[in-house]
C-alpha positions, 0 to 999 in steps of 0.5 A: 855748479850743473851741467846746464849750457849757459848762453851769455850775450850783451844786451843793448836795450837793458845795457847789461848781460844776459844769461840763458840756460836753454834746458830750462824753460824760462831760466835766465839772469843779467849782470852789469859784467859777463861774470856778474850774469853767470853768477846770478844765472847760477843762483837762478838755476838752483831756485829754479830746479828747487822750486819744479822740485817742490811742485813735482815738476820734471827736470831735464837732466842737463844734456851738456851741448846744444846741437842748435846753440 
């Protein structure tokens, strides 16, 4: 779907997975499984780039790797 980086872990205090998408601020989903997290993240990315769309905001261009992740 984009090029954002996606960091996914578990989480032991909500007992699911959690993804990030760094670049945008904010951006993150879970899931019961680490392929459930990637696709809610997924859905959350879009309305996430549609809703700054709407509002004028600026959206990073994805720049693939992170130096620091």
């Amino acid at each position: 779907m984009s090029k954002y980086e996606i960091i996914v872990y578990w989480s032991e205090a909500d007992n699911a997975y959690i993804a990030e998408v760094p670049e945008l601020a904010g951006c993150m989903a879970d899931g019961q499984t680490y392929g459930d997290a990637i696709k809610n993240v997924e859905v959350t990315m879009a309305e996430w780039i549609e809703t700054a769309s709407s509002l004028g905001r600026a959206v990073p261009m994805a720049r693939g790797k992170l130096l620091y992740a």
